[in-house]
VEXROGU-509557 format. One record per residue: residue number from 1; z, x, y of N, C-alpha, C in turn. Coordinates in pm, whole numbers, plus 50000, padded with zeros to 5 digits. Example, Ala and Ser with C-alpha at 12.3 -4.5 7.8 and 13.67 -1.06 7.14 Angstrom:
! VEXROGU-509557
REC   k  n_zz  n_xx  n_yy ca_zz ca_xx ca_yy  c_zz  c_xx  c_yy
REC   1 50780 51319 49431 50780 51230 49550 50780 51320 49670
REC   2 50708 51285 49775 50714 51367 49894 50787 51290 50003
***
This chain:
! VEXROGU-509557
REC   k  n_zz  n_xx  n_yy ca_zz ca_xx ca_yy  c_zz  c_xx  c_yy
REC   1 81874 64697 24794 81835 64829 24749 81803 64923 24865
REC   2 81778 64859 24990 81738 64929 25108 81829 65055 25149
REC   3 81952 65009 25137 82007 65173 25176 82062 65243 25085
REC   4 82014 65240 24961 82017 65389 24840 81881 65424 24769
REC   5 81955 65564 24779 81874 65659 24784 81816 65660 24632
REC   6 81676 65632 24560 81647 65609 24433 81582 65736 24422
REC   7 81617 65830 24317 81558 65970 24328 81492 65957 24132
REC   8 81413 65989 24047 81346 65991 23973 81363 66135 23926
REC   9 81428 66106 23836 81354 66299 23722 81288 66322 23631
REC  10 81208 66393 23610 81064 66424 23507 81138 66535 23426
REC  11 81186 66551 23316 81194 66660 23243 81081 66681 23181
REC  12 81012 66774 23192 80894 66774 23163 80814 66926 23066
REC  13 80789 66908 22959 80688 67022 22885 80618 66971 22837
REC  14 80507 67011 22888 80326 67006 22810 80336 66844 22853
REC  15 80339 66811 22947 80310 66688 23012 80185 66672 23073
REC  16 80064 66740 23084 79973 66726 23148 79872 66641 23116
REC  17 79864 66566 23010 79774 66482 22968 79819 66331 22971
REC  18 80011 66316 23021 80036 66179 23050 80069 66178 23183
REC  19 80137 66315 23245 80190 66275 23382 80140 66194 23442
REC  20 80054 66201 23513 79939 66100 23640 79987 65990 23597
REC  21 79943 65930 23464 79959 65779 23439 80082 65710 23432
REC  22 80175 65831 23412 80281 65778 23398 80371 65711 23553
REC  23 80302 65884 23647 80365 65850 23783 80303 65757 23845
REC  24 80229 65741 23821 80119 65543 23956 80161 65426 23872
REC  25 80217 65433 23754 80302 65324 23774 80471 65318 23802
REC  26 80505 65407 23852 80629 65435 23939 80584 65306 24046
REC  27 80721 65220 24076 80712 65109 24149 80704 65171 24306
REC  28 80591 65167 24406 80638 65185 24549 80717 65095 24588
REC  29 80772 65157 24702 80884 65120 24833 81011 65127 24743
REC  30 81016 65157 24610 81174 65211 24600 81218 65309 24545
REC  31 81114 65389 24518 81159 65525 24512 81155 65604 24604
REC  32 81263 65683 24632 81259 65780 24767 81169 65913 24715
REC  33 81241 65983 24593 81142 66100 24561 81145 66091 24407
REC  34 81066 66155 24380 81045 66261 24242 81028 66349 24172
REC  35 81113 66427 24098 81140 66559 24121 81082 66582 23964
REC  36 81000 66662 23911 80982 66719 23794 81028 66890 23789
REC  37 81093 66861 23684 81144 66985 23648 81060 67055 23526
REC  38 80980 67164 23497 80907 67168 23425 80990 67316 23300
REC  39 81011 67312 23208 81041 67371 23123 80969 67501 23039
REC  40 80909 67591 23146 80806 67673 23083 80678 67595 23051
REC  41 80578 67586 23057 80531 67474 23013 80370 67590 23015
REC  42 80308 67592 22927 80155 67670 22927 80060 67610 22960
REC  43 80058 67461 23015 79968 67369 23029 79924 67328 23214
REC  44 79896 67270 23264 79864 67226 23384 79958 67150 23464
REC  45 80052 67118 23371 80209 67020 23401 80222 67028 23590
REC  46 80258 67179 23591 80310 67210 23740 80171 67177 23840
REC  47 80064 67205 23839 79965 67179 23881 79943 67027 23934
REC  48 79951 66963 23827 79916 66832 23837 80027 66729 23900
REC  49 80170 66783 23905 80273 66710 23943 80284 66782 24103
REC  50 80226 66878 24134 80203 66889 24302 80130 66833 24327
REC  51 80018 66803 24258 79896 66756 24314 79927 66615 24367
REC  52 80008 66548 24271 80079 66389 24288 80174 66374 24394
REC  53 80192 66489 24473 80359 66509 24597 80453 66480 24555
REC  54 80499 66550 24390 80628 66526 24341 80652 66717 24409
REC  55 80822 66682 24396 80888 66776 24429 80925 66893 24297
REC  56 80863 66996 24282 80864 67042 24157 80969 67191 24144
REC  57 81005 67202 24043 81058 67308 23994 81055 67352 23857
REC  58 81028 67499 23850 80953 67523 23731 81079 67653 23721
REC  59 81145 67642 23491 81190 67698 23495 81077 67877 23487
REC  60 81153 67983 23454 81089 68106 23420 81108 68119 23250
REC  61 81204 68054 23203 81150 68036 23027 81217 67946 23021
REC  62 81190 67882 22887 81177 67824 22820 81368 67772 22817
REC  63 81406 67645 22815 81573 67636 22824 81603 67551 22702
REC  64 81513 67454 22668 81568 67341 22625 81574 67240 22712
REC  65 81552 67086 22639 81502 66953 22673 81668 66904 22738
REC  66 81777 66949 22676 81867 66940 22756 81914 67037 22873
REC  67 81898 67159 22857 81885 67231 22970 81809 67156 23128
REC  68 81700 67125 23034 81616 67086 23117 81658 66966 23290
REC  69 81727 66889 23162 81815 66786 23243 81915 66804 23330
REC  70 81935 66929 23287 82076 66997 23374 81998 67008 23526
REC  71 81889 67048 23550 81840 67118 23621 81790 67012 23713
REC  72 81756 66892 23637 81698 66773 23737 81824 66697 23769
REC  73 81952 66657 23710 82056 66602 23816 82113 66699 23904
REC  74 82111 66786 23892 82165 66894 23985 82078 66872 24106
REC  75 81927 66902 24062 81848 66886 24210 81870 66747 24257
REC  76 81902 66629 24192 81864 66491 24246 81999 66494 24295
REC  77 82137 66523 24244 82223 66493 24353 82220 66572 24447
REC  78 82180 66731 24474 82199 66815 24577 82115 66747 24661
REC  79 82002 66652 24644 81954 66606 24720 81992 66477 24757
REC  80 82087 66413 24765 82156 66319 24792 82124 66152 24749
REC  81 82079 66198 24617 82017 66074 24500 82195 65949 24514
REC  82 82156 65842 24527 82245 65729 24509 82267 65703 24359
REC  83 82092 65692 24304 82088 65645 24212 81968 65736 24117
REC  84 81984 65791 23987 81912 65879 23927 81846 65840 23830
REC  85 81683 65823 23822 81641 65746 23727 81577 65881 23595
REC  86 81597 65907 23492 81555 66024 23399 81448 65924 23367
REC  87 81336 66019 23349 81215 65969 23302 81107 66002 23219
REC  88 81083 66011 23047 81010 66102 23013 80833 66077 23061
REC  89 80773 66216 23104 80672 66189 23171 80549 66153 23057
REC  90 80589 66106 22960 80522 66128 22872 80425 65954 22808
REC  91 80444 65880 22875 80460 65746 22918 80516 65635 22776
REC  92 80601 65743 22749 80659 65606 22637 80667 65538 22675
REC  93 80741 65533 22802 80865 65420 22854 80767 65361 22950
REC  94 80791 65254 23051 80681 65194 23134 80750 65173 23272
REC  95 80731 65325 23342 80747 65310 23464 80782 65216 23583
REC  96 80719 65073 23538 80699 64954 23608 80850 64880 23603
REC  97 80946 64909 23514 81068 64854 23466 81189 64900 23564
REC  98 81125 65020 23659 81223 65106 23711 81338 65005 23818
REC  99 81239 64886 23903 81244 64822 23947 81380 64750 23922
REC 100 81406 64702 23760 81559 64632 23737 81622 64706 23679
REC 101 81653 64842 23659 81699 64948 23645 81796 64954 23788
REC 102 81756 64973 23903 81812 65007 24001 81864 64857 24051
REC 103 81815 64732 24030 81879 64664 24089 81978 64608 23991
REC 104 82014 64598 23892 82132 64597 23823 82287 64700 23829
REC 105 82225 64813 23867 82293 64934 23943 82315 64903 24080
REC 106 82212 64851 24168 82263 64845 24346 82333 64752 24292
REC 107 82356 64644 24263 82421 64522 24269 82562 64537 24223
REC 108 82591 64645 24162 82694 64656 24085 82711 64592 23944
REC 109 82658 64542 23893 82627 64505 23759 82698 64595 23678
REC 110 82607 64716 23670 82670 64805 23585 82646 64964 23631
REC 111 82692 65065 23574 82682 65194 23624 82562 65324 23612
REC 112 82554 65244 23483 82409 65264 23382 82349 65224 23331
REC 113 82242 65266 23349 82124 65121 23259 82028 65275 23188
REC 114 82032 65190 23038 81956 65196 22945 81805 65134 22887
REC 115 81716 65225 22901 81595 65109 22828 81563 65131 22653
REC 116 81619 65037 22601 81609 65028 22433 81477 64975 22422
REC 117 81424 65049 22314 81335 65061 22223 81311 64947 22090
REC 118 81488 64917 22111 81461 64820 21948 81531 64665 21951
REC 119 81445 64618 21994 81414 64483 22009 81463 64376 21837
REC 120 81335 64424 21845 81314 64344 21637 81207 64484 21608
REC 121 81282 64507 21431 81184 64635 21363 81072 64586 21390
REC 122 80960 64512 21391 80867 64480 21355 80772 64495 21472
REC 123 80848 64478 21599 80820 64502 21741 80810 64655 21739
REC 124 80967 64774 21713 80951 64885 21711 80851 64991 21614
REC 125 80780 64919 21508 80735 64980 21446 80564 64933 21446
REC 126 80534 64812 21493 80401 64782 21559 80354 64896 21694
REC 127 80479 64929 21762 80440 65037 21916 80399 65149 21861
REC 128 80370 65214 21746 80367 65304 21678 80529 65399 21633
REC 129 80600 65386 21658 80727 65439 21595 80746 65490 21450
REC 130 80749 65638 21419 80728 65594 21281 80856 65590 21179
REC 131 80859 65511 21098 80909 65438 21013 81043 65521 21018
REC 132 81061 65601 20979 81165 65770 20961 81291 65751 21107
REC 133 81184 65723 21167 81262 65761 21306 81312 65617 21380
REC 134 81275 65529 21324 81345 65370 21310 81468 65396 21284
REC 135 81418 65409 21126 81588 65436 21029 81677 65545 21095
REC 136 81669 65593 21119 81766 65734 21174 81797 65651 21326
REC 137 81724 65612 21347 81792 65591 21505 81841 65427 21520
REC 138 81857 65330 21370 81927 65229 21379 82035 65334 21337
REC 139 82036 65415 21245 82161 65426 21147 82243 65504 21273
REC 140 82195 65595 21304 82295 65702 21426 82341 65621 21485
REC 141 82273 65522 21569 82312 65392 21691 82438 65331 21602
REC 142 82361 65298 21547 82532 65233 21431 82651 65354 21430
REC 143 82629 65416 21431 82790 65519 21352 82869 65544 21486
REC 144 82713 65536 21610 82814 65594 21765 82873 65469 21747
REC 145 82768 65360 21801 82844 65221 21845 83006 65228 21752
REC 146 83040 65286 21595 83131 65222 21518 83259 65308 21613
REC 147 83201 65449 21643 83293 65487 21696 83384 65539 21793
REC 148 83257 65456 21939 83249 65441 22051 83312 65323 22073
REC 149 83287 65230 22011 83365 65056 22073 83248 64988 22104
REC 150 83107 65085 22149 82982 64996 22252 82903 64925 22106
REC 151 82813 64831 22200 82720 64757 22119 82575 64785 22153
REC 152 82550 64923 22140 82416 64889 22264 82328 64930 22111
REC 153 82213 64885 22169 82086 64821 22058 82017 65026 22009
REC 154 82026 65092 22146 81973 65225 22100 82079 65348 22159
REC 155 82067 65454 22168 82165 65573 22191 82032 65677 22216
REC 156 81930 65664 22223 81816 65786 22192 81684 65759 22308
REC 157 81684 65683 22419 81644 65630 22498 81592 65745 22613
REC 158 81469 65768 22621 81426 65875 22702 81415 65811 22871
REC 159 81457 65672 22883 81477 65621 23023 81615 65580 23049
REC 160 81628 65630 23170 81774 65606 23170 81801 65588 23347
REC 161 81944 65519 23384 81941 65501 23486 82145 65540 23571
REC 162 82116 65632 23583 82298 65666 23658 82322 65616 23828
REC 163 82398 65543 23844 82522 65614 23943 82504 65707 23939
REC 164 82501 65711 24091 82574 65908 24133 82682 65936 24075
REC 165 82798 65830 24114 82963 65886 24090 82981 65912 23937
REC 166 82897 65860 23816 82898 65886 23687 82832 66055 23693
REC 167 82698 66057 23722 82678 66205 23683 82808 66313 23790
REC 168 82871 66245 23890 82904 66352 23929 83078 66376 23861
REC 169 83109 66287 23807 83236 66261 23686 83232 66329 23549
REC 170 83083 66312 23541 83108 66408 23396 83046 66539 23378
REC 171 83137 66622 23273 83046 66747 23304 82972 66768 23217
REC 172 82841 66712 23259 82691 66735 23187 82675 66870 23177
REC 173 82707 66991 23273 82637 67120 23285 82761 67186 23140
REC 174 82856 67112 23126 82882 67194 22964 82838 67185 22779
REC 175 82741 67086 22859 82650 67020 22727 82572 67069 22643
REC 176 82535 67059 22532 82415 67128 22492 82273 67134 22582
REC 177 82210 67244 22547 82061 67285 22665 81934 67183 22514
REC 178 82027 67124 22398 81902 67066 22306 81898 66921 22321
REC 179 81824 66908 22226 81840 66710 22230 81954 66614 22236
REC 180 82045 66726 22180 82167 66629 22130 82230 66631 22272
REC 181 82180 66692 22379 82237 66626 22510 82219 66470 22552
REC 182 82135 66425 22507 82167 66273 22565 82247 66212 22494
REC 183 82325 66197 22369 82407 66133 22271 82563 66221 22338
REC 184 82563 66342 22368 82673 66423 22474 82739 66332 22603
REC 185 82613 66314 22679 82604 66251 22799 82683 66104 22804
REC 186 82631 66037 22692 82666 65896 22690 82802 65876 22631
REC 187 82871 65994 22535 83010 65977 22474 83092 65982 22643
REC 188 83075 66096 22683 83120 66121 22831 83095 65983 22888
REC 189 83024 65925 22891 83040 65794 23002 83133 65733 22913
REC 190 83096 65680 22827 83257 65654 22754 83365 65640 22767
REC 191 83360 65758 22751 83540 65790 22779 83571 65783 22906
REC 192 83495 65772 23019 83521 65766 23146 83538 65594 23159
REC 193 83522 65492 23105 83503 65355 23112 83417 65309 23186
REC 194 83296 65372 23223 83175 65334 23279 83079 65203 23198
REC 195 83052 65151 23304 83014 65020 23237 82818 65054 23231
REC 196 82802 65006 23078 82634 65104 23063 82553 64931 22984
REC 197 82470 64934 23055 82367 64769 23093 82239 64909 22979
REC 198 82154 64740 22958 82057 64757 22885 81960 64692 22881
REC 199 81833 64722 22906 81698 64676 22954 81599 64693 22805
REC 200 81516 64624 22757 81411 64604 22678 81331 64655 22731
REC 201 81250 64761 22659 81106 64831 22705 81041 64807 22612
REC 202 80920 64827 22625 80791 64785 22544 80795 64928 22455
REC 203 80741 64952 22310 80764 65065 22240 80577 65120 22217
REC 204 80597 65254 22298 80447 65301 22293 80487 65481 22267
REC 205 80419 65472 22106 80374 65581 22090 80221 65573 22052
REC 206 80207 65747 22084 80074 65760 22088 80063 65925 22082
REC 207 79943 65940 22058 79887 66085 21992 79927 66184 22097
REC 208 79913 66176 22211 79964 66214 22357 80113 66252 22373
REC 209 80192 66124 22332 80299 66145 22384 80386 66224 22311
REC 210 80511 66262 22392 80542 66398 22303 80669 66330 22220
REC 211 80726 66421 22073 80785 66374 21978 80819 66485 21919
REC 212 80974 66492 21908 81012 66606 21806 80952 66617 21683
REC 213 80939 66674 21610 80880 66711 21446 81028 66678 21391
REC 214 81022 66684 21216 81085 66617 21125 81212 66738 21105
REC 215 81154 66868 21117 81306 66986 21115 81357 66936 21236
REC 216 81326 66927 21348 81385 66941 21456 81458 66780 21467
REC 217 81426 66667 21409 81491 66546 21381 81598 66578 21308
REC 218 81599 66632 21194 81662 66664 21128 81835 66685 21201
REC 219 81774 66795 21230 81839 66922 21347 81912 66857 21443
REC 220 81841 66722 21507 81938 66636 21609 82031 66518 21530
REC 221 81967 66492 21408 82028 66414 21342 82201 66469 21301
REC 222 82213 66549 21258 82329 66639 21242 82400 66630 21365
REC 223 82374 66716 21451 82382 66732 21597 82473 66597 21629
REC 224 82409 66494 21652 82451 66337 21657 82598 66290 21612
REC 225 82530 66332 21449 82680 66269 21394 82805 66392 21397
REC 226 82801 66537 21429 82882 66617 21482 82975 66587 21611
REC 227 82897 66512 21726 82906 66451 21865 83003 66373 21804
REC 228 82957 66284 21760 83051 66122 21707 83154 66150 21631
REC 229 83196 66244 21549 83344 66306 21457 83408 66347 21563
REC 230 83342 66454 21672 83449 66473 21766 83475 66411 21886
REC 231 83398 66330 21901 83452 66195 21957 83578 66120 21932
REC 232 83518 66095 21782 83690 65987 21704 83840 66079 21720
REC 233 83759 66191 21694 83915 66300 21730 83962 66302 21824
REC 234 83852 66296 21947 83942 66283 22091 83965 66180 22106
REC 235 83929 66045 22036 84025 65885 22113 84179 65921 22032
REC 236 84149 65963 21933 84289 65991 21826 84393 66058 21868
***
């Protein structure tokens, strides 16, 4: 892992009550930097992620959670990231994992690594998950996987892990600026024949952490299966 460059992105709104905890368990000696990109944010977000010596950039309004993302691979490759870890600062996911994320990637394993959420229901819905958002995100995972070819356990994964040469292959910056950019992102690896690995994370929600509302599920739910019709059209 010694000679690539592990760069970390925070898409980040109204993060100020998980950031800190989330970033000290970021693994030392293999991350080079960390860049939070903050999305308008009315809260202390930007404050508190200088205070930590992350590298910050704050938009001037408001873009969208996929916008958002646009803005952190852009900075992590202009800054000469090997390897790009997305990270919501919000501590669903458990920082501490970042570790075989990148070494399944240095090694060549695979191009991307995924951290799934869904183990066994009983696991995903003990972390607090609620019930709604189980079902919708086995059933979506099912319809990509039917019409993608992949088998992977989730599609909705707020940790994620690229190759450079993948983000710099696909064009993320013509994506949606909403949620339905990460289900965008991953058809594109796809079709490129990028090989995408998958890691088990522990499932933690909590009053803190942040979570779309039920219109706006809704709203990506659609979104999703729109992605996946014109998907099947373009293998066709």
């Amino acid at each position: 892992m010694n000679d690539q460059k592990v760069i970390v992105v925070f898409p980040a709104y109204h993060a100020e009550k998980t950031l800190e905890q989330t970033v000290k368990d970021v693994p030392k000696g293999i991350v080079s930097e960390m860049i939070l990109v903050d999305d308008c944010s009315s809260d202390h977000t930007v404050e508190i992620a200088k205070k930590l010596g992350m590298t910050v950039f704050r938009h001037e309004e408001n873009i969208g959670y996929g916008g958002n993302q646009k803005t952190c691979y852009k900075l992590a490759l202009d800054r000469g990231a090997d390897i790009i870890i997305m990270l919501h600062p919000d501590y669903q996911y458990d920082p501490k994992l970042i570790r075989y994320f990148v070494d399944y990637i240095s090694n060549n394993y695979f191009d991307v690594m995924l951290g799934s959420r869904i183990r066994s229901r009983k696991e995903s819905l003990a972390g607090g998950m609620p019930k709604y958002k189980y079902i919708s995100n086995r059933l979506l995972s099912f319809i990509e996987n039917l019409v993608s070819g992949q088998n992977l356990s989730e599609w909705h994964t707020g940790m994620r892990a690229y190759k450079r040469e993948v983000l710099e292959s696909i064009d993320f910056t013509s994506n949606s600026n909403d949620f339905v950019f990460d289900s965008q992102v991953l058809f594109q690896i796809v079709a490129k024949g990028y090989r995408i690995g998958e890691i088990p994370v522990p499932v933690r929600y909590f009053p803190e952490s942040s979570s779309i509302n039920f219109k706006s599920s809704i709203r990506y739910g659609l979104g999703t299966l729109w992605e996946a019709v014109k998907f099947l059209f373009y293998k066709k």
